[in-house]
Biopython code that builds the backbone (N, CA, C, O; Angstrom):
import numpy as np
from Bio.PDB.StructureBuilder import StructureBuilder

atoms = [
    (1, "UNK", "N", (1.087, 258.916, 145.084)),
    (1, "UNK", "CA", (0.982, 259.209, 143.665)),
    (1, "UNK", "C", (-0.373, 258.726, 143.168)),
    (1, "UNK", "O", (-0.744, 257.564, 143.333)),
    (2, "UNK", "N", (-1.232, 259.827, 142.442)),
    (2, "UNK", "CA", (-1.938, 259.036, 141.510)),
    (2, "UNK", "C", (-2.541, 257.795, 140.969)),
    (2, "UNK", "O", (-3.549, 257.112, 141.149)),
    (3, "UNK", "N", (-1.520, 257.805, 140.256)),
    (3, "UNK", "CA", (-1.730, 256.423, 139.682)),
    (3, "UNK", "C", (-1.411, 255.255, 140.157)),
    (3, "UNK", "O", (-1.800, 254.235, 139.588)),
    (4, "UNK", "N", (-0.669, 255.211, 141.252)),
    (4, "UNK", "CA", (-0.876, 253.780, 141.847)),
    (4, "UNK", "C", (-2.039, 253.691, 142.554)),
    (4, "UNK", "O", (-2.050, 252.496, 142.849)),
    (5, "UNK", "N", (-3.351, 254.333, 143.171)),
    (5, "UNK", "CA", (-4.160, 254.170, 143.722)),
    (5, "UNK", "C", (-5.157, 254.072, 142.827)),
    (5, "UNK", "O", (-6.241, 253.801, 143.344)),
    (6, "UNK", "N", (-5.158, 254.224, 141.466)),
    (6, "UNK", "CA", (-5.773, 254.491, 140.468)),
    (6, "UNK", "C", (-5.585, 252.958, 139.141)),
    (6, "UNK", "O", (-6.239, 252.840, 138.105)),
    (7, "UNK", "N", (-4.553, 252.043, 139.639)),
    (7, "UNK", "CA", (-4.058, 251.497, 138.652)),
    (7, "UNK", "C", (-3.324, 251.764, 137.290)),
    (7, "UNK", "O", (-3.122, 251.020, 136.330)),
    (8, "UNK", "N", (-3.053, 252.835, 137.481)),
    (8, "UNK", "CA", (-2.616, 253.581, 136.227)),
    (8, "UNK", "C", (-3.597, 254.541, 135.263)),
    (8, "UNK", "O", (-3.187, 255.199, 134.307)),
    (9, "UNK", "N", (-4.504, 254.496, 135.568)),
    (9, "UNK", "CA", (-5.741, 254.792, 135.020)),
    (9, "UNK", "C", (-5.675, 256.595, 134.871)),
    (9, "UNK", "O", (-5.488, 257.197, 133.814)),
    (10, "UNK", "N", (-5.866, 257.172, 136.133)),
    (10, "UNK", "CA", (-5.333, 259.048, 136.179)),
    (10, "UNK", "C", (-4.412, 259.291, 137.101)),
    (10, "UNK", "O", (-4.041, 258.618, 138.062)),
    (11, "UNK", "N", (-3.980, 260.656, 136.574)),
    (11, "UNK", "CA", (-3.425, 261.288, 137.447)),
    (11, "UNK", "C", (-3.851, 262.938, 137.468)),
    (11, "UNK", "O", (-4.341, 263.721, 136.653)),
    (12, "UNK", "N", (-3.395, 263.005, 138.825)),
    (12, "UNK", "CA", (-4.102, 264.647, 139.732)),
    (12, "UNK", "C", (-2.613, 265.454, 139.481)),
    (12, "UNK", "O", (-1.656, 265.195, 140.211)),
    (13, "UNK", "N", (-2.526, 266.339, 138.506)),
    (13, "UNK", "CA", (-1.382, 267.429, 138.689)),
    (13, "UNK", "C", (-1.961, 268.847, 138.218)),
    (13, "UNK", "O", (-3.069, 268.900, 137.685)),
    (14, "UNK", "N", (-1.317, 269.799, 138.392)),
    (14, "UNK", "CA", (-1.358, 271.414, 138.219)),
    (14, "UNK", "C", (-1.954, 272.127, 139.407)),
    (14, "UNK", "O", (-2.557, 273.197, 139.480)),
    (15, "UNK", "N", (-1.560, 271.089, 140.466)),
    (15, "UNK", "CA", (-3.077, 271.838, 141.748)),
    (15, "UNK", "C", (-1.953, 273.150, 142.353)),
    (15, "UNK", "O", (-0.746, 273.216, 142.588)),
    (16, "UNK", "N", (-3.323, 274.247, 142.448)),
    (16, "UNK", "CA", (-2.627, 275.437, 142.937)),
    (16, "UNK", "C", (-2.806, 275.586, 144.518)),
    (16, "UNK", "O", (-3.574, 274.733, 144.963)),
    (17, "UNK", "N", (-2.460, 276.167, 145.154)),
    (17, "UNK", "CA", (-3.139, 276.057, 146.749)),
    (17, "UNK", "C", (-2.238, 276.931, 147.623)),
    (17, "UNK", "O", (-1.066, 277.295, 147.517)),
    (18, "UNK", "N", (-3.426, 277.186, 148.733)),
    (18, "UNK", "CA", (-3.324, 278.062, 149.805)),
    (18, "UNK", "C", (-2.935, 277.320, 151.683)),
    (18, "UNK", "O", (-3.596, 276.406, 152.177)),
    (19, "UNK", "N", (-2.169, 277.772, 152.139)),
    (19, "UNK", "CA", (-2.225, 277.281, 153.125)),
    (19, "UNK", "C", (-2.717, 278.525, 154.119)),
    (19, "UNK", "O", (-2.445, 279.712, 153.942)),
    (20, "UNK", "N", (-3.684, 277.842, 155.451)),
    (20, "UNK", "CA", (-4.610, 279.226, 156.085)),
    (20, "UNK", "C", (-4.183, 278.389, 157.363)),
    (20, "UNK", "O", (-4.628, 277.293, 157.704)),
    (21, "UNK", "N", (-3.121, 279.238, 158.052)),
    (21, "UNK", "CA", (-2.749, 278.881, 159.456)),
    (21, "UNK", "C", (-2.964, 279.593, 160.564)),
    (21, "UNK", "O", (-2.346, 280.416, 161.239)),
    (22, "UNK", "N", (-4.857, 278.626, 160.583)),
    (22, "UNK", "CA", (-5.668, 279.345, 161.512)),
    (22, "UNK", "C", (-5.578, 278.194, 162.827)),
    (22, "UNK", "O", (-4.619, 277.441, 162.998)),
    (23, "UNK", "N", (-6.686, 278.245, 163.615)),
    (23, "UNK", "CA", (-6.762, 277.582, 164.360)),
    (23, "UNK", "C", (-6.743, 276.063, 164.176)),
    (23, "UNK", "O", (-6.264, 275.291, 165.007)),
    (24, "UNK", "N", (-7.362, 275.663, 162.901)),
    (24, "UNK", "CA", (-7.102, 274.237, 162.588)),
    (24, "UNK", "C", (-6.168, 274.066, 161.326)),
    (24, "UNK", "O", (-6.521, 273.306, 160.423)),
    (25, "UNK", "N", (-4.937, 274.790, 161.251)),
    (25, "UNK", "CA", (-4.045, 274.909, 159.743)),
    (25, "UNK", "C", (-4.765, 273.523, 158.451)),
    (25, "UNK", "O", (-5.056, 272.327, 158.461)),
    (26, "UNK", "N", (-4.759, 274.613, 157.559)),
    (26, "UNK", "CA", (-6.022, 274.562, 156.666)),
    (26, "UNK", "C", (-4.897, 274.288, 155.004)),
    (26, "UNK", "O", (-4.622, 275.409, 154.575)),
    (27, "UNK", "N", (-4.395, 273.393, 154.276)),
    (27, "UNK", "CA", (-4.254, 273.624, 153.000)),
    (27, "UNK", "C", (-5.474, 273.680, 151.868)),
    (27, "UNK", "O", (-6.094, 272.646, 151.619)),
    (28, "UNK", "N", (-5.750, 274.759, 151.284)),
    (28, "UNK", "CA", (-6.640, 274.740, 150.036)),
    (28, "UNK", "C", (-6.177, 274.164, 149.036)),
    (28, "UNK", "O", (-4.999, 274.511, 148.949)),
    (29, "UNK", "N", (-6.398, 273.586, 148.355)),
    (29, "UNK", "CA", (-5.921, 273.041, 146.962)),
    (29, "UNK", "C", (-7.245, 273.077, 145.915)),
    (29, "UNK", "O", (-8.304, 272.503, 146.168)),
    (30, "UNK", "N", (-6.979, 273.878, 144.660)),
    (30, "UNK", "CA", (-7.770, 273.868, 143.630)),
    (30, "UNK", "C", (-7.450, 274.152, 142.372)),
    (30, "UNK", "O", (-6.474, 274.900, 142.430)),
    (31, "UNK", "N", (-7.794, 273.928, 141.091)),
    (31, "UNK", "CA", (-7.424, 274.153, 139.461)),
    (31, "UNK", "C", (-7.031, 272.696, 139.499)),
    (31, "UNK", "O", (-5.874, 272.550, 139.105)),
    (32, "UNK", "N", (-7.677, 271.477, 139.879)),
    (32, "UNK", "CA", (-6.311, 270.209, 139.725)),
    (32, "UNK", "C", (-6.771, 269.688, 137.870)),
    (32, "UNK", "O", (-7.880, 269.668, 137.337)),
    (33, "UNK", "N", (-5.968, 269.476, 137.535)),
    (33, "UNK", "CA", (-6.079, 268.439, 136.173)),
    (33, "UNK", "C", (-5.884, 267.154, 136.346)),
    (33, "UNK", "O", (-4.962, 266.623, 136.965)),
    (34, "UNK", "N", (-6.858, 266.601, 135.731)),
    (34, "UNK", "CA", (-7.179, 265.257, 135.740)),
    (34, "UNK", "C", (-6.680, 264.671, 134.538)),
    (34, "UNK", "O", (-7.194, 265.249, 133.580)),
    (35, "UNK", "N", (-5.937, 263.814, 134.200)),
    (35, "UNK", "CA", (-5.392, 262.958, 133.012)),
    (35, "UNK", "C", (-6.423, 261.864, 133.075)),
    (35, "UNK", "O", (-6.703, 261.484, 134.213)),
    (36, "UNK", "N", (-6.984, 261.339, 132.160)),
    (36, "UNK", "CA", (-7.501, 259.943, 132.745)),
    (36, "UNK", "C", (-7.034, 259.455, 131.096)),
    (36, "UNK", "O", (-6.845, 259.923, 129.973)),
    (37, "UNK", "N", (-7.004, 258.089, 131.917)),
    (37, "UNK", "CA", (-6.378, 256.956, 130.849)),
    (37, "UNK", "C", (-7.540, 255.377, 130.699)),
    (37, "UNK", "O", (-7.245, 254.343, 131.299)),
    (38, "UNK", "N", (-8.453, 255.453, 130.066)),
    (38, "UNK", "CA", (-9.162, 254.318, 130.192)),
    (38, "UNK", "C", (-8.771, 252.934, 129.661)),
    (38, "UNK", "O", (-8.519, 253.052, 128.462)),
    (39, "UNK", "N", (-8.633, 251.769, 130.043)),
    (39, "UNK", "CA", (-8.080, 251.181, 129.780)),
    (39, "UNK", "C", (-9.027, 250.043, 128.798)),
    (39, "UNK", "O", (-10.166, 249.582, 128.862)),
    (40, "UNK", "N", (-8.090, 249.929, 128.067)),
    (40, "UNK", "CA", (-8.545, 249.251, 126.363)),
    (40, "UNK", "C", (-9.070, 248.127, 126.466)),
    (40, "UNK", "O", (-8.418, 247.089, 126.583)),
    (41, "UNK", "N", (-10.809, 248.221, 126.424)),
    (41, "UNK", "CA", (-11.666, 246.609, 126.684)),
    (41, "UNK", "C", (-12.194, 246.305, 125.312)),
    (41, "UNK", "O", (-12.665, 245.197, 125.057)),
    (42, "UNK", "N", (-12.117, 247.352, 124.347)),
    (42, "UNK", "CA", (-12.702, 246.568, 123.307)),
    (42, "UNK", "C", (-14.007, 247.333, 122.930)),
    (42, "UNK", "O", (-14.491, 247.445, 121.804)),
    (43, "UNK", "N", (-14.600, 247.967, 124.417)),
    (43, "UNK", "CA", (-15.759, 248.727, 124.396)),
    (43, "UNK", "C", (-15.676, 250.379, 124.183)),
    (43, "UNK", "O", (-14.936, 251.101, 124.850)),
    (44, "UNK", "N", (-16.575, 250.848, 123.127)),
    (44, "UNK", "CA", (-17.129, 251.789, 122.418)),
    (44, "UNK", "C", (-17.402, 252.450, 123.417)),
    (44, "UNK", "O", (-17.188, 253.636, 123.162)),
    (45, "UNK", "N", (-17.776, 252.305, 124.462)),
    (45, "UNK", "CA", (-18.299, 253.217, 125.642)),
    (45, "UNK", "C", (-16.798, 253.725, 126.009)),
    (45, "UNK", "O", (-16.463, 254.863, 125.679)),
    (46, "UNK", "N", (-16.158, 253.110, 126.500)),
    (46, "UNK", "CA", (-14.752, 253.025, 127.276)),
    (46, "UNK", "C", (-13.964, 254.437, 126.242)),
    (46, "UNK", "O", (-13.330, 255.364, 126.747)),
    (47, "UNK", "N", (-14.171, 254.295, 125.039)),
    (47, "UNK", "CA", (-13.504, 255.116, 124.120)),
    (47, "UNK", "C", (-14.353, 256.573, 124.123)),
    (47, "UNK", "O", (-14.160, 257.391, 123.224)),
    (48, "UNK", "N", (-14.921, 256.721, 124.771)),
    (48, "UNK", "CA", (-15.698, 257.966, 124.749)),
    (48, "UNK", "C", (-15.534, 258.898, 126.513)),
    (48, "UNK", "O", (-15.759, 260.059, 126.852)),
    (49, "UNK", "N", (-15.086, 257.781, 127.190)),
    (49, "UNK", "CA", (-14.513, 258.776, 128.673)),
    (49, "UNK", "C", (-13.335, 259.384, 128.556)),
    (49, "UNK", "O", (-12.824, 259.836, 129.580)),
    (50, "UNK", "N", (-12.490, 259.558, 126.963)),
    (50, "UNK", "CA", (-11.273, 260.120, 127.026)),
    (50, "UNK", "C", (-11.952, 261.711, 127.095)),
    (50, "UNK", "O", (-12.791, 262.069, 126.268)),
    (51, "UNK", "N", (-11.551, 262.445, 128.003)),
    (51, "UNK", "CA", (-11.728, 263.561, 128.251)),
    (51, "UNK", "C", (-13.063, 264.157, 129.461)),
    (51, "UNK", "O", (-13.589, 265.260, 129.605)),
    (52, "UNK", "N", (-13.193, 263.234, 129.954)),
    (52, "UNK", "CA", (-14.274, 262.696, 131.200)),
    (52, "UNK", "C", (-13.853, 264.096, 132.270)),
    (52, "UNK", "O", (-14.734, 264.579, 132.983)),
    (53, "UNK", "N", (-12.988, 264.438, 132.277)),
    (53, "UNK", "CA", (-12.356, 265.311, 133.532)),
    (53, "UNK", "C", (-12.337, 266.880, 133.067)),
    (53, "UNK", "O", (-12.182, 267.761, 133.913)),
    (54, "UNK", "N", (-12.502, 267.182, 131.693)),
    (54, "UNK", "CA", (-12.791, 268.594, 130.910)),
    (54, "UNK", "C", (-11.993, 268.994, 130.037)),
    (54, "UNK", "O", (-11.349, 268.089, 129.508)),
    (55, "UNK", "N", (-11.760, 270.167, 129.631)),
    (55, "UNK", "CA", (-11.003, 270.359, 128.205)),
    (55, "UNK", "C", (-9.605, 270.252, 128.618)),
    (55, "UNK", "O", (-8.822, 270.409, 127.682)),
    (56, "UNK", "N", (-8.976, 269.987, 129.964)),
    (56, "UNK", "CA", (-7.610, 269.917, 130.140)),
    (56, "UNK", "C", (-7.123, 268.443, 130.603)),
    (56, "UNK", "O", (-6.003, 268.017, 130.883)),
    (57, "UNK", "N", (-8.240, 267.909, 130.579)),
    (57, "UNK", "CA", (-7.671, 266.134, 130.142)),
    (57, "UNK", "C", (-7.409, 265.630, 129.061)),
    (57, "UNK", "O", (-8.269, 265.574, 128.182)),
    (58, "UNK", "N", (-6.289, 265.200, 128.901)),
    (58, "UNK", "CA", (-5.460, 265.053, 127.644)),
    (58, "UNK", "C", (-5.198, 263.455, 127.574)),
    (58, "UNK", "O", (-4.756, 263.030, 126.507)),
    (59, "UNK", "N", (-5.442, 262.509, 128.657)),
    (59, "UNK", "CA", (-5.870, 261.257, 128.317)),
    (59, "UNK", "C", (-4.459, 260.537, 128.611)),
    (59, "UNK", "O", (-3.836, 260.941, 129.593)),
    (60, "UNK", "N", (-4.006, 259.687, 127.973)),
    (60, "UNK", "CA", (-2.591, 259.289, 127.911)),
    (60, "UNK", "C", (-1.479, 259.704, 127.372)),
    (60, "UNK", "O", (-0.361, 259.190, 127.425)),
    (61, "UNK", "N", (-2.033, 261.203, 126.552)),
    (61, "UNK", "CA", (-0.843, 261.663, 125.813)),
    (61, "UNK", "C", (-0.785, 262.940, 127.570)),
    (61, "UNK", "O", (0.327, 263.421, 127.787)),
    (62, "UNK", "N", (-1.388, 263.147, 128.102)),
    (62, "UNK", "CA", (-1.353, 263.646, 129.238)),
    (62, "UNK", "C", (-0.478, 263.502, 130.194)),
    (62, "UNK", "O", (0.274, 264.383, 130.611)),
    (63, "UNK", "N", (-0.572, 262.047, 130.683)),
    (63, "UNK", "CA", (-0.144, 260.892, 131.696)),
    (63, "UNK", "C", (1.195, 260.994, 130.920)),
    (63, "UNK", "O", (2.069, 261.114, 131.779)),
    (64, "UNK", "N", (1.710, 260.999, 129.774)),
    (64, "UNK", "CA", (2.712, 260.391, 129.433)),
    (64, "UNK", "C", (3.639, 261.591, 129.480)),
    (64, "UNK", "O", (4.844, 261.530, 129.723)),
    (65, "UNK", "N", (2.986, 262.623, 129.235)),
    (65, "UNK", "CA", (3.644, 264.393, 128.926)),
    (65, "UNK", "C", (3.727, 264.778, 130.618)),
    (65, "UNK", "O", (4.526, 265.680, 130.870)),
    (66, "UNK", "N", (2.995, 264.197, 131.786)),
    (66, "UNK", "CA", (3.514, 264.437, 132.563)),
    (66, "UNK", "C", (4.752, 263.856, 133.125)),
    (66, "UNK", "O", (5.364, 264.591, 133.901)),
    (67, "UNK", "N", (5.142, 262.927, 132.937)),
    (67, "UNK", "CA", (6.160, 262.027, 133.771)),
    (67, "UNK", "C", (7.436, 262.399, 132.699)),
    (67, "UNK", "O", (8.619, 262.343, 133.035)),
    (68, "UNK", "N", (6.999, 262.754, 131.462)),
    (68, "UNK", "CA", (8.373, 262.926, 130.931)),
    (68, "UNK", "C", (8.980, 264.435, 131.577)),
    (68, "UNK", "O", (10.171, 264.699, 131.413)),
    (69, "UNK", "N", (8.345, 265.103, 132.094)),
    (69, "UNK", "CA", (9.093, 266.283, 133.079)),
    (69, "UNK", "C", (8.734, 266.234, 134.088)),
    (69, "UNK", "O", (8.955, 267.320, 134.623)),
    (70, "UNK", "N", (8.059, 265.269, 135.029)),
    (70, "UNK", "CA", (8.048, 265.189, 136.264)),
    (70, "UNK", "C", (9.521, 264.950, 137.139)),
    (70, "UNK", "O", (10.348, 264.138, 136.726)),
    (71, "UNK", "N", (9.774, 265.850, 138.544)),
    (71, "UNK", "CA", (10.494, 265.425, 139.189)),
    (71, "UNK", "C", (10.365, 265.232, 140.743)),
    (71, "UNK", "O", (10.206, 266.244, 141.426)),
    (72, "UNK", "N", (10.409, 264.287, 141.207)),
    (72, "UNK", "CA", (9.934, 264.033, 142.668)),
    (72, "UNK", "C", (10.499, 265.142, 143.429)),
    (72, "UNK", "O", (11.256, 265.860, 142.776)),
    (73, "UNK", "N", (10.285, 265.511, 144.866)),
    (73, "UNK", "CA", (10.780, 266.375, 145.514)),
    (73, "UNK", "C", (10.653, 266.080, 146.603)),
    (73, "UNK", "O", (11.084, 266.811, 147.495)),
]
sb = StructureBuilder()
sb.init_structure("model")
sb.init_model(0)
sb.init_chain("A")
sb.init_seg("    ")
for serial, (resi, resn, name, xyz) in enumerate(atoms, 1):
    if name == "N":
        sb.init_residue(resn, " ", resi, " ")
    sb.init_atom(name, np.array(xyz, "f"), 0.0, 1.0, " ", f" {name:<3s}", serial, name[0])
structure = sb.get_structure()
């Protein structure tokens, strides 16, 4: 998962992907969304990486909108 390698910080979901079972079986994975969640120092800089990952990082309302319909599999 994500965010445990991350500290809680992002998470990687919406990835679309191909599997190519050639000679070296190949998964593609691409479109991923990045949530990122910066964590609260106080610093003015820190408050300006919300959306660091592009117009489909949604920050912690992201992180939080994913897990409320996430289901393991």
């Amino acid at each position: 998962v994500s965010t445990q390698s991350t500290w809680g910080k992002k998470v990687v979901c919406d990835l679309q992907g191909v599997f190519c079972d050639t000679s070296s079986p190949t998964f593609y994975l691409t479109d991923p969304v990045i949530h990122y969640q910066p964590h609260d120092c106080g610093d003015d800089k820190t408050a300006k990486r919300i959306g660091r990952f592009g117009r489909t990082d949604h920050g912690a309302s992201g992180i939080e909108k994913f897990f409320l319909t996430h289901k393991c599999n």
